[in-house]
N, C-alpha and C positions, 0 to 999 in steps of 0.2 A: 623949512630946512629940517632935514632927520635926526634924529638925538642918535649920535655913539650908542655901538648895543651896548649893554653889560661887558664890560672887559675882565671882571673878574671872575674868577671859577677854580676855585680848589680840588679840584676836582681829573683837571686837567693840565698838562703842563703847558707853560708861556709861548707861543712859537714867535708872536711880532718883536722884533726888536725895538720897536719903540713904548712896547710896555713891562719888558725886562726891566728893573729897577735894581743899580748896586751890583757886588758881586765882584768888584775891580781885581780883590785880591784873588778869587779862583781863575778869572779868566788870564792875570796876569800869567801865572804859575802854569799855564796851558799854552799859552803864548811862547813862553821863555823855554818849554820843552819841547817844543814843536818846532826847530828850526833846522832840518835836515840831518840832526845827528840820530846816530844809530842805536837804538834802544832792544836790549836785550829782554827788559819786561814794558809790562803794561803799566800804563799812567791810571792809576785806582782813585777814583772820586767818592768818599766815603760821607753817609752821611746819613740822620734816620729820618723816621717816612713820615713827608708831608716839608720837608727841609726846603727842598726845591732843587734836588739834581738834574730830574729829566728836565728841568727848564733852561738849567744852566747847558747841559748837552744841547738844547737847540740852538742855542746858541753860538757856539762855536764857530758855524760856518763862518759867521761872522767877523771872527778875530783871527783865525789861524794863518797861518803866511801860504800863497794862493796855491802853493808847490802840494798842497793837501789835500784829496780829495776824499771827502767825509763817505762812511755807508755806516748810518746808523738802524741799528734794530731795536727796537725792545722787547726783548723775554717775555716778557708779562703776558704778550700779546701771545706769544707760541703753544703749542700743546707740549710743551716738556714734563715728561725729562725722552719724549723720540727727538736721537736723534736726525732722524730722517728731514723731522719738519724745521730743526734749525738751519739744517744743511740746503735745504729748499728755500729757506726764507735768505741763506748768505746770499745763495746764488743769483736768484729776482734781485736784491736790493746792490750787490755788487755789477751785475748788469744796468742796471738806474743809475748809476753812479761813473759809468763809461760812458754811457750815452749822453748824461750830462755833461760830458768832458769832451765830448764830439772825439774819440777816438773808434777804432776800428774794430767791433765784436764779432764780425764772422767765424773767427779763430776761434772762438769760447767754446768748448767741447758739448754737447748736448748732454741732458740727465741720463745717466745708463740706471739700465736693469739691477741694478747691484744694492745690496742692505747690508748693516751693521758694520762690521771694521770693512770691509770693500771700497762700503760706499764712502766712510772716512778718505779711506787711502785716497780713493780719485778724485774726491776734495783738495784735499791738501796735494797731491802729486802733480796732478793735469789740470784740474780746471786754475785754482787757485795762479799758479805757474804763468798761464797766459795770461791772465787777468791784469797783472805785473807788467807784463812784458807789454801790455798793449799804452801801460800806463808811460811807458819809457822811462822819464828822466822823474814826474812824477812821484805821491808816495799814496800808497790804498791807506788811510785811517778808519779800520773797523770800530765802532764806537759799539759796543752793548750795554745797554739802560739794563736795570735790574738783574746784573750778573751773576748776584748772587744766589740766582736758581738753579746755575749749575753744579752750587756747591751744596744743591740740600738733596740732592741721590747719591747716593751710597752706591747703588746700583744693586742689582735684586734676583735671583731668581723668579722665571716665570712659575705662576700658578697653574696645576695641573690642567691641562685644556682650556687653558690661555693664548692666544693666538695677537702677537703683538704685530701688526701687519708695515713692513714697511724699515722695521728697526733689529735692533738687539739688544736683549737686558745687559751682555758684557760690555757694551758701549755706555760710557757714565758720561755725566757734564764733564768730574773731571776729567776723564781719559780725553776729550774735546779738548780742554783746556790744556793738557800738557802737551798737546801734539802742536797746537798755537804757540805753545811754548817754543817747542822746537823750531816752529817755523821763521819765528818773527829774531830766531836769533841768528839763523843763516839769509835771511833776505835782510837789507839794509832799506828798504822802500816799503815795508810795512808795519805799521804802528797799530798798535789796540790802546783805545781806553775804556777802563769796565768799569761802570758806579754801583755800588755796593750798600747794601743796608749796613750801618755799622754793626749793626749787632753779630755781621761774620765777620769783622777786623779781623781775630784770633786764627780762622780757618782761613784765612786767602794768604798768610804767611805761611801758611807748610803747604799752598800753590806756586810752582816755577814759577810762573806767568805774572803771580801777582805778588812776591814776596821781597818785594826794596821799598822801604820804608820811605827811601828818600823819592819817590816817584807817587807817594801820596799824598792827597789832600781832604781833608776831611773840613766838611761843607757847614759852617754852624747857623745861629741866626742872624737875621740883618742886624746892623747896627741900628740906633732907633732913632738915627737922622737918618739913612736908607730906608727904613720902616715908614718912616711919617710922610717920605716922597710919595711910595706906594701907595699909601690912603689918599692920601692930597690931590696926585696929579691927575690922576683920569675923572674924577669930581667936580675938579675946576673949570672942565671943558661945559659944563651943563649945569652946576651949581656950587654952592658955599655951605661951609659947616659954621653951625653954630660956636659960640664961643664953647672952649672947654671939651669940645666934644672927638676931636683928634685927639688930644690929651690922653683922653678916657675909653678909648678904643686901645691905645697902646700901654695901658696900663692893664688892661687887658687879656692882651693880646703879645705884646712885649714885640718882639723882634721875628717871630713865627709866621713864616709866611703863611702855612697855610692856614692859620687862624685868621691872620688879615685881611686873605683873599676871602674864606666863610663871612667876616661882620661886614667886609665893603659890598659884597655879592649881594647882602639881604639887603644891606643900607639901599644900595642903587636902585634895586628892585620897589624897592618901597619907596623911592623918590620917582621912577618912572610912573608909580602905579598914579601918581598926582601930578605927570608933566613933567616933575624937576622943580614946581613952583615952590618958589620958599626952599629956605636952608635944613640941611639935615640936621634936625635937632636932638639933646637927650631922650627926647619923648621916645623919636626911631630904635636909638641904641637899646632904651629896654623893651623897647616891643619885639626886634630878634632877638632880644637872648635867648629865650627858649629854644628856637631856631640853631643858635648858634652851639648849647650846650648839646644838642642832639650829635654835633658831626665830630665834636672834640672827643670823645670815646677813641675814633678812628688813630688819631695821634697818640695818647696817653696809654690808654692798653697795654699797648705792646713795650713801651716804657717800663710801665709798672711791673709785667710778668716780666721782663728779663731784667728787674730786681732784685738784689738777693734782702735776707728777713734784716740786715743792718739799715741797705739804704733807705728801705721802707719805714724800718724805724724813724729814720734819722729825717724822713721828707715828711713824716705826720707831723713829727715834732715841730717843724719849724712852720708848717700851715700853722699850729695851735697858736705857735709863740707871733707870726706877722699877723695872724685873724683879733690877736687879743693889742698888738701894736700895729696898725695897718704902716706900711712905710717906713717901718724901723726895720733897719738889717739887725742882724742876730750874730754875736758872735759864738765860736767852737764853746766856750768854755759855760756861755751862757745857754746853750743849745743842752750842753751834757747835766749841766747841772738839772735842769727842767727835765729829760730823759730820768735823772737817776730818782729826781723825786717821784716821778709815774712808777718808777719799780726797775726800770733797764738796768740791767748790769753791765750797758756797753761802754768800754774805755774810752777815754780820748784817742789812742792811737789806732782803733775801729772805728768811732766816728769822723777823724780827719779823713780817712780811707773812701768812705762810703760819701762823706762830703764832694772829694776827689771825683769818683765814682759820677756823683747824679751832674757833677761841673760840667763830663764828660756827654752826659746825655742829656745838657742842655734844660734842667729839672734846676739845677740854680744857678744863682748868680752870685760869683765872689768877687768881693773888693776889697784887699788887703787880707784883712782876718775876719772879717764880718761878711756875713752870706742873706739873701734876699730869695724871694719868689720872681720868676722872670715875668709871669703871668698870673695875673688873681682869677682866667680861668684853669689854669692847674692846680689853684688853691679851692676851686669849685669843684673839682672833680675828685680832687685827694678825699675832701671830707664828703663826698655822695658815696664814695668807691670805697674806702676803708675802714668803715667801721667808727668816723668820729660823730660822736654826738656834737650838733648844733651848739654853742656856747660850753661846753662840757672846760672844764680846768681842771690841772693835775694837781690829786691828792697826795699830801706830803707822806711817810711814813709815820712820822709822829702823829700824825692826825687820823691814819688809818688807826695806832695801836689804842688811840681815845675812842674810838667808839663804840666796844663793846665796854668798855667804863662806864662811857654816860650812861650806856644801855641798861646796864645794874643799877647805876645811880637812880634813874628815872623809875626805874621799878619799885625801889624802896621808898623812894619818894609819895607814889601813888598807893602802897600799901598802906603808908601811915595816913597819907590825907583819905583813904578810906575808910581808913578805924577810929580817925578824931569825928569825921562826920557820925559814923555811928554811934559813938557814943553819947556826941554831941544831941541827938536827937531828931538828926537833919531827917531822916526818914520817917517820921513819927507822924499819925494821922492823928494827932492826939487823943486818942482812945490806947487801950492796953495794946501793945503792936504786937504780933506774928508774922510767924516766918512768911507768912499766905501772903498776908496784907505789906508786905512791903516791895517797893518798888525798887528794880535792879537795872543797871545799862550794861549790854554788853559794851565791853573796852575793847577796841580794835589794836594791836600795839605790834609794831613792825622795826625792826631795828635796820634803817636805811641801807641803800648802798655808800660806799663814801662819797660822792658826788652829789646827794640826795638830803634835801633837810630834814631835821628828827622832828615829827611827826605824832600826834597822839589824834586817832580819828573817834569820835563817838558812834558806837554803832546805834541800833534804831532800839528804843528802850522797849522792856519786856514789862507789860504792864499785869497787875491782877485784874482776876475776871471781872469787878467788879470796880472800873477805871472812876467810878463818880465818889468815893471813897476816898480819892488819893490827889493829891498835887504836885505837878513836877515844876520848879523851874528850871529853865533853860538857861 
């Protein structure tokens, strides 16, 4: 019998419904707005990349009440910002979507000759129009996956002997999107829902189409009984984990699916390359991490750069303080206080902010007033990416203003133990001594970093010409 291919893949989004795992509470909220009533804007699925929106949109079909006939597209896939080839790709994909309905498309107008606002108008005018109408009693649910590339053209004049074929630079995503606006507020049988990289939350509010808060959902991670199914269930059909070793995947990994889908993709991969025989053990988990730290960049990145210079503060500090306590949460006041000994001047009522901030992007985890890493590899990635030295601990201020002290102190110290030696006669060949005949070390003397131990190095001794003369010890 065949072994299940690999079911996991980060890469791409879920389409079988039986390896969708979790989620009860998006799909409910999708469910409960989708019951024939008449929506003015769009139902917005917000969430950042690698979350699992487009998975959660394949889904759909599957819950929505039958009166709905889905036409899903994704952006990603289009050449935008023409809009020519959006309006190419409604077209195809809302024809697929009658046919699957077995209604009657002879009516649907053909593509005309027509570009830039034209070719809008008889969009939305004619074709659109029938499309409805064929649906009868019906509702079109236009679904756009990474919506938020209509909102990153401004819209541009063309470049001098530019020749944009097919479009028009005064045609924007948004101008698309508020004409949807208008449409979807006079037809009662058409619904949009557009999912959204959080990081436009702020710009899809001063969009008609997308700005009722209460028609949002913003997608976070699994919980880590939904997480642990994930790992677990498609495993089971072909093999067993060692003890501890699901554990330590989602310690991980935390709740993230696309980190999940990365360590089980390799894990699987490296249990096929043996059959399946035998359980996936610790041995497996660290032989992909290497593997696994190459694809986390993809996730984190974009995190980090739409950071501002607080919460970056505020997420090194708390990798230092869980790397030096693995497992202990951290609270605000012990978080600032650590902060202000490294030198931060940031207040409490900035660092609760920026706490706020990463809660929102999913970078921590709060419980009560003490905060955690969701993931020890976002604590792998903070300290490769920012600047933290390995084991490095925060220098108090008192202890910075000690060390040019010692630094005099050690000095006078070695001046006197070099003048007791001389006198003493340490350097004496016992014959009459000169300046010729005596032997000198250079002193290497470095006044540390504060993080760094004080140091006295012996450099390589200068001997006279005449080395059978003299004796050093060491």
């Amino acid at each position: 019998m065949s072994t299940p291919a690999n079911p996991y893949n980060p890469l791409q989004p879920v389409e079988e419904f039986s390896l969708f795992y979790g989620r009860e509470d998006a799909l409910a909220f999708f469910r409960q707005n989708l019951v024939g009533a008449h929506h003015r804007h769009a139902l917005v699925l917000l969430g950042w990349r690698g979350i699992g929106k487009s998975s959660l949109l394949r889904q759909l079909s599957h819950q929505i009440d039958e009166r709905y006939r889905l036409c899903a597209i994704n952006l990603g896939e289009l050449d935008l910002p023409r809009i020519d080839v959006l309006l190419a790709a409604l077209v195809d994909n809302i024809l697929l979507t009658l046919e699957d309905a077995e209604v009657s498309t002879y009516r649907l107008p053909e593509w005309p000759d027509l570009e830039g606002e034209a070719l809008v108008d008889w969009f939305f005018g004619d074709y659109l129009g029938v499309a409805l109408a064929a649906l009868r009693q019906r509702h079109l649910l236009l679904v756009l996956d990474d919506a938020h590339l209509l909102l990153n053209d401004p819209g541009r004049e063309p470049v001098a002997g530019e020749a944009v074929e097919g479009t028009s630079a005064s045609v924007t995503g948004r101008d698309f999107l508020a004409r949807l606006a208008a449409v979807i507020g006079a037809q009662d049988r058409l619904d949009v829902i557009c999912a959204l990289d959080a990081t436009f939350e702020d710009r899809a509010l001063q969009i008609d189409l997308l700005n009722n808060p209460a028609l949002h959902f913003r997608l976070a991670e699994l919980p880590l009984g939904e997480a642990e199914f994930l790992v677990r269930e498609s495993f089971e059909v072909v093999t067993e984990f060692e003890d501890g070793v699901v554990e330590e995947i989602l310690v991980q990994a935390g709740g993230h699916p696309f980190l999940l889908h990365s360590i089980c993709r390799l894990l699987y991969r490296r249990s096929e390359e043996r059959a399946h025989a035998g359980p996936v053990t610790t041995h497996d988990l660290a032989a992909v991490s290497d593997a696994v730290y190459e694809q986390i960049d993809d996730v984190y990145r974009p995190l980090w750069a739409d950071s501002n210079q607080n919460e970056r503060l505020t997420l090194t500090g708390l990798v230092h303080l869980s790397r030096r306590e693995p497992g202990r949460a951290v609270a605000l006041d012990r978080l600032h206080t650590w902060l202000a000994s490294s030198g931060s001047t940031i207040t409490t009522t900035q660092l609760a902010a920026a706490l706020r901030s990463l809660d929102y992007k999913g970078l921590v985890r709060p419980d009560g007033d003490v905060y955690s890493l969701p993931a020890t590899l976002l604590s792998t990635w903070v300290e490769a990416n920012s600047g933290i030295a390995a084991g490095a601990a925060p220098v108090s201020r008192a202890e910075m203003r000690l060390v040019p002290i010692i630094g005099v102190i050690v000095v006078v110290v070695l001046i006197a133990v070099l003048g007791v030696a001389s006198f003493s006669g340490l350097f004496d060949t016992g014959d009459e001594s000169s300046d010729s005949d005596l032997a000198t070390r250079e002193l290497d003397f470095t006044v540390p970093a504060p993080d760094e131990p004080l140091t006295l190095t012996p450099g390589t001794p200068v001997l006279p010409a005449d080395d059978d003369d003299v004796s050093l010890d060491e």
